[in-house]
C-alpha positions in Angstrom: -25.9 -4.1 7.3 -23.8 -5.1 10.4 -25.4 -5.6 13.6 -25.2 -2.6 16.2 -25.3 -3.2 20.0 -26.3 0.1 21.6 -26.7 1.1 25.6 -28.8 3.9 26.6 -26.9 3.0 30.5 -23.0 4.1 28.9 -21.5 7.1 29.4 -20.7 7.1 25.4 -23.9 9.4 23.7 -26.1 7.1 21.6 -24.9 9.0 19.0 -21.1 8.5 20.0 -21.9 4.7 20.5 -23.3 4.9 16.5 -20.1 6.4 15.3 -17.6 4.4 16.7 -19.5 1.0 15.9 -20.4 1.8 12.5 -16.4 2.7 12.2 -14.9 -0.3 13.3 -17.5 -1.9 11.3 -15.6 -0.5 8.3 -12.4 -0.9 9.0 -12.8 -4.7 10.2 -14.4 -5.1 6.7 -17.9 -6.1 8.3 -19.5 -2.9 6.3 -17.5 -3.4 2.7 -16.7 -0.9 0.4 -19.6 0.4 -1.5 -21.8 -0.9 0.4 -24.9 0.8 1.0 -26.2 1.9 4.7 -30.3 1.9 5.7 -31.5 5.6 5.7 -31.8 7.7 8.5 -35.2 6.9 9.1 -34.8 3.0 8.8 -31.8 3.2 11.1 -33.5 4.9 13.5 -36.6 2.9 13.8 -34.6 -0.4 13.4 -32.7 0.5 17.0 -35.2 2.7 18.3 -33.4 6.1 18.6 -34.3 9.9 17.2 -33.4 10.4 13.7 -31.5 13.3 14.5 -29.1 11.3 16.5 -28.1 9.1 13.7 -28.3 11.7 10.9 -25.4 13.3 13.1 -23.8 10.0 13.2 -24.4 10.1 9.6 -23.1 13.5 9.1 -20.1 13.3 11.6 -18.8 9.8 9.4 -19.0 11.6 6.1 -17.2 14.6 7.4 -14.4 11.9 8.6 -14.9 10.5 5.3 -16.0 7.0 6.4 -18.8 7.8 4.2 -20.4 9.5 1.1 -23.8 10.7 0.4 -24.8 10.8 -2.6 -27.6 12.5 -4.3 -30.7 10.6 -5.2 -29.4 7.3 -3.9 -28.5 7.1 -0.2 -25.3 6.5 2.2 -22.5 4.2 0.7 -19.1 3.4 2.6 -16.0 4.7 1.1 -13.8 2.5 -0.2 -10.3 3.2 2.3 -8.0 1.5 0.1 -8.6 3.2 -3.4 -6.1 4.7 -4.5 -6.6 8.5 -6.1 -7.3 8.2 -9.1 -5.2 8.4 -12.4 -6.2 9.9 -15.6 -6.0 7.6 -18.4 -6.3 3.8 -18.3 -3.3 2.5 -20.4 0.3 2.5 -19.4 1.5 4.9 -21.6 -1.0 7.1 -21.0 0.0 7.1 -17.3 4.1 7.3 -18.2 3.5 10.2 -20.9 0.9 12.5 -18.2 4.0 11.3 -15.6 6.9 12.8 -18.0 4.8 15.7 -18.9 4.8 16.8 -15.2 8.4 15.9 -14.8 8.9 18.9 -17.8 6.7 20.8 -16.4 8.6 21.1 -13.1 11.8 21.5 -14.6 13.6 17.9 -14.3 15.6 16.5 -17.2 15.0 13.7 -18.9 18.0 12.3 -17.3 17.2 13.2 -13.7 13.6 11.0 -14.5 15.5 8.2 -15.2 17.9 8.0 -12.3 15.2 8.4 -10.0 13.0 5.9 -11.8 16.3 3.5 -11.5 16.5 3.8 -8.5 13.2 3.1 -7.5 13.3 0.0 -9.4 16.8 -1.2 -7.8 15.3 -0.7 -4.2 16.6 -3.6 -2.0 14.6 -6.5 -1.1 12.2 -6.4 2.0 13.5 -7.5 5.5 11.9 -6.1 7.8 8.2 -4.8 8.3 7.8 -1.1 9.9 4.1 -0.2 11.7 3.5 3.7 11.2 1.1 5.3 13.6 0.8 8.4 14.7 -0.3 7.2 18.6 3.1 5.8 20.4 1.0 4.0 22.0 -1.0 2.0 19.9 2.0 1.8 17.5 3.9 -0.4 20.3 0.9 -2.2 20.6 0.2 -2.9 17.0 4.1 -3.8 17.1 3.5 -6.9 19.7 1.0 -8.4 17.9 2.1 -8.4 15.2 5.7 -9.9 16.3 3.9 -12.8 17.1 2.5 -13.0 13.2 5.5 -12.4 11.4 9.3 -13.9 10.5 10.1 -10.8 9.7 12.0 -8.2 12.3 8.8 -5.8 13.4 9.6 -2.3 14.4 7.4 1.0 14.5 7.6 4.5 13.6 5.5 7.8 14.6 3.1 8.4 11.9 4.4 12.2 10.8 4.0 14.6 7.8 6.8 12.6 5.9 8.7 9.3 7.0 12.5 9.7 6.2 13.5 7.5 3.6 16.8 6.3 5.8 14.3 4.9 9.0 12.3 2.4 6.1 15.8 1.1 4.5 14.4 -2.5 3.4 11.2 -2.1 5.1 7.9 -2.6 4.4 4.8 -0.1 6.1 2.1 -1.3 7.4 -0.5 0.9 9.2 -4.3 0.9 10.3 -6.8 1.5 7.6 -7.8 4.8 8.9 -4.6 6.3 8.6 -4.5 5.6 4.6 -4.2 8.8 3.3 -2.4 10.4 5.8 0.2 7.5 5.3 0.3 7.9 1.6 1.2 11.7 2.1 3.9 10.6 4.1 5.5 7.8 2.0 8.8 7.9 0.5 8.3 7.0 -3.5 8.5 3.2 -3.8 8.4 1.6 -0.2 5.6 -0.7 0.0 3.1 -0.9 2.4 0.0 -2.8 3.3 -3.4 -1.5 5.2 -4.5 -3.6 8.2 -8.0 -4.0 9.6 -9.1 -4.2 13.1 -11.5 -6.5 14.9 -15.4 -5.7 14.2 -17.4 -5.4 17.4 -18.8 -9.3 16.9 -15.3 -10.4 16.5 -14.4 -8.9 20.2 -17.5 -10.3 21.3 -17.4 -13.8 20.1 -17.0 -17.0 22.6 -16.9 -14.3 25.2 -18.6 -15.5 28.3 -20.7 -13.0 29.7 -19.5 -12.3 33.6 -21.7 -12.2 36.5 -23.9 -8.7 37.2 -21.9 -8.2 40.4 -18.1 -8.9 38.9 -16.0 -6.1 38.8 -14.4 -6.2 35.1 -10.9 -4.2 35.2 -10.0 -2.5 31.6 -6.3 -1.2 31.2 -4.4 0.1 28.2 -1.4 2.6 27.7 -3.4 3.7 24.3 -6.3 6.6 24.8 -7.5 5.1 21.6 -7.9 2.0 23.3 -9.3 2.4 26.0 -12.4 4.9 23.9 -12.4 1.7 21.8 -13.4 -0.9 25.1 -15.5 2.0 26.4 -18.0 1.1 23.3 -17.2 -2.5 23.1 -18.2 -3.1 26.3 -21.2 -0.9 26.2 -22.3 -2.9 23.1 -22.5 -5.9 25.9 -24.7 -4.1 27.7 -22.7 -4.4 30.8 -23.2 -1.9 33.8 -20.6 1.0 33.7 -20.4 0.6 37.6 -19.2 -2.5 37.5 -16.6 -1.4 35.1 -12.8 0.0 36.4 -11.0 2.0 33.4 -7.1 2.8 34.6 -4.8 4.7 31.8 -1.0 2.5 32.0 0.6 5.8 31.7 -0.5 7.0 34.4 1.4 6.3 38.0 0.3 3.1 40.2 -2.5 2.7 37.2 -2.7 -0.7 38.5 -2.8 -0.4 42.4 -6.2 -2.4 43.8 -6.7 -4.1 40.0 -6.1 -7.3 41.9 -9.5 -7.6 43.3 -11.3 -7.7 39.9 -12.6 -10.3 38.3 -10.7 -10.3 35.8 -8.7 -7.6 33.5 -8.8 -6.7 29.9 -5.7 -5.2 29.0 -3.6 -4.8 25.5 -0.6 -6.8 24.2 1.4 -5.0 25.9 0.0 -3.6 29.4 -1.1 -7.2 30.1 2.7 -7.6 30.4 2.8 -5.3 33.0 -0.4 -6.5 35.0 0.1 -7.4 38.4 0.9 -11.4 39.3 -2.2 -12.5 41.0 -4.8 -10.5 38.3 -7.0 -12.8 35.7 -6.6 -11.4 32.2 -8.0 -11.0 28.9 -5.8 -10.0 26.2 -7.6 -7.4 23.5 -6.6 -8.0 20.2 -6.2 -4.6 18.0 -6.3 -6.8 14.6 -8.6 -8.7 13.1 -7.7 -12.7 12.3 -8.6 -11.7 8.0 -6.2 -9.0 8.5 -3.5 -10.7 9.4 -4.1 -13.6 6.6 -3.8 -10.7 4.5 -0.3 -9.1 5.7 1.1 -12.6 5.1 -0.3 -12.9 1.4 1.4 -9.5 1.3 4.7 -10.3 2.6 5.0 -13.3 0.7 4.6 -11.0 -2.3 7.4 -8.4 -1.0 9.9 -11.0 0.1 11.2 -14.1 -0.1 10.6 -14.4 4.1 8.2 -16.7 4.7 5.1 -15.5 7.3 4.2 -18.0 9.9 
C-alpha cells in the first residue's frame, strides 16, 4: 500500500484528501492493478481517522470505479487498461462471434470486408493527438508532452465521438482516467496509448521544504489542477495561509504574485508568469509514463521518440 500524507489543517475533508491521493496513487501506477487495499478498519487505525470517513472514500472510489469490492475478500484496484472482455479465446472464435454480428445487423459479406480493408490500409502514424475533455489540461498535457516527442503534438476535446478526419495519421493519447470514455469515442482502428500521472511522492521528491513564513504562490489555467496542488500540498503539511491559489483564466490572475516566494505554476501558465516571480514548474506526467509513450510510438511509427 502507498503511503498517504493527510492534514487535518486543509481545507480539502479528510475524506476528500483520501480520495484524491488514493486516485493518483492509481493512475501513477504506485497502487497496481489488482492489488489489494487494507480494510476499512486497518486504514483507519493506520492514519488515525473514523472508519466512516474512509469507508466513504472507499465507497465514493468504487462508485468512480477506481475500485471493486468484492465479496469475501476485500478492496482490489481495478485494472484501467483492461480492455472489455471478449468471448472466446482463439482467433476464430473472435472473427466468427465478429461476422455473426455483422449478419446480424444486416451488413454483407462484402461491406465486412471493405471496412476491414480499410482498417488494415490505414496510413502510417505522424503525428500524436492528446484527447481530453478539460481545454485546459489538454493544452497542458500538449506542452509537456512536445518536449518528449519527435512527433508533431496536437490536442482535441474529449467528446461523445472523435471525427475520424481530426485523427488522419494520428495517434491518441489520453489520461488513464478517461479510458473508457475514450474508447467510446474512438474511430475503429486509430491507436492510442493511456498515460499516467505523477503519484503524490513523485511531486514530492527532492522538494525542499520552504520556510513556515514563505508565501508559496500556486497558479494554473486547469480547475483540475489547481484541486490536484490543493491535496498535494496538503500532503506536505504546509499551512493553507501561507498558500496563494490564482485561477489563469481569470483577469489580472497574476497581479501581487511577485511578492511570493516562489510560484508553482503548469507548463503552460509558467509561460505567462510575471518576469521577476521564482517558479516551479508542475509536471502532469509521470517520468514511467512517458518511457512508455515512446516504447509505444516506436511501435506505431517509424519516428523515433527522443
Amino acid at each position: 500500500m502507498m503511503r498517504l500524507w493527510l492534514s487535518r489543517n486543509s481545507a480539502a475533508s479528510l475524506r476528500e484528501q483520501l480520495v484524491t491521493q488514493i486516485t493518483l496513487g492509481v493512475l501513477s501506477g504506485d497502487l497496481g492493478p489488482g492489488e489489494k487495499l487494507p480494510s476499512v478498519r486497518e486504514l483507519a487505525r493506520r492514519y488515525d481517522v473514523h472508519s466512516n470517513t474512509v469507508s466513504a472514500a472507499y465507497r465514493d472510489l468504487a462508485g468512480r470505479e477506481w475500485l471493486d469490492f468484492r465479496k469475501g475478500s476485500g478492496i482490489y484496484v481495478r485494472d484501467l487498461r483492461a480492455e472489455p472482455p471478449v468471448v472466446g479465446s482463439e482467433l476464430e472464435q473472435f472473427v466468427g462471434a465478429f461476422l455473426k454480428e455483422a449478419r446480424a445487423r444486416g451488413f454483407s459479406a462484402s461491406e465486412v470486408g471493405a471496412s476491414v480493408n480499410r482498417v488494415l490500409s490505414a496510413e502510417p502514424v505522424r503525428r500524436l493527438v492528446v484527447a481530453e475533455p478539460e481545454p485546459e489540461l489538454c493544452r497542458i498535457l500538449v506542452a509537456e508532452l512536445q518536449g518528449h516527442c519527435s512527433l508533431p503534438v496536437a490536442g482535441v476535446v474529449l467528446g461523445h465521438r472523435l471525427p475520424p478526419a481530426a485523427l488522419a495519421g494520428a495517434a491518441v493519447a489520453s489520461l488513464m482516467s478517461r479510458a473508457d470514455a475514450l474508447r467510446a469515442a474512438l474511430p475503429v482502428g486509430v491507436p492510442y496509448h493511456l498515460l499516467r500521472v505523477r503519484s503524490v511522492p513523485e511531486h514530492l521528491m527532492g522538494q525542499v521544504r520552504p520556510p513556515a513564513d514563505a508565501l508559496i504562490g500556486v497558479a494554473s489555467c486547469s480547475p483540475e489542477i489547481l484541486r490536484r496542488v490543493r491535496t498535494l500540498l496538503s500532503a506536505a503539511a504546509l499551512d493553507p495561509g501561507a498558500l496563494e491559489f490564482r485561477d489563469a483564466r481569470e483577469q489580472g490572475w497574476s497581479r501581487g504574485l511577485t511578492s511570493c516566494s516562489f510560484v508553482i505554476a503548469d507548463a503552460v501558465t509558467v509561460r505567462k508568469l510575471p518576469k521577476k516571480c521564482a517558479s516551479r514548474v508542475l509536471r502532469v506526467l509521470s517520468e514511467a509514463s512517458l518511457e512508455e509513450l515512446r516504447e509505444f510510438l516506436t511501435l506505431v511509427t517509424q519516428q523515433k521518440v527522443s
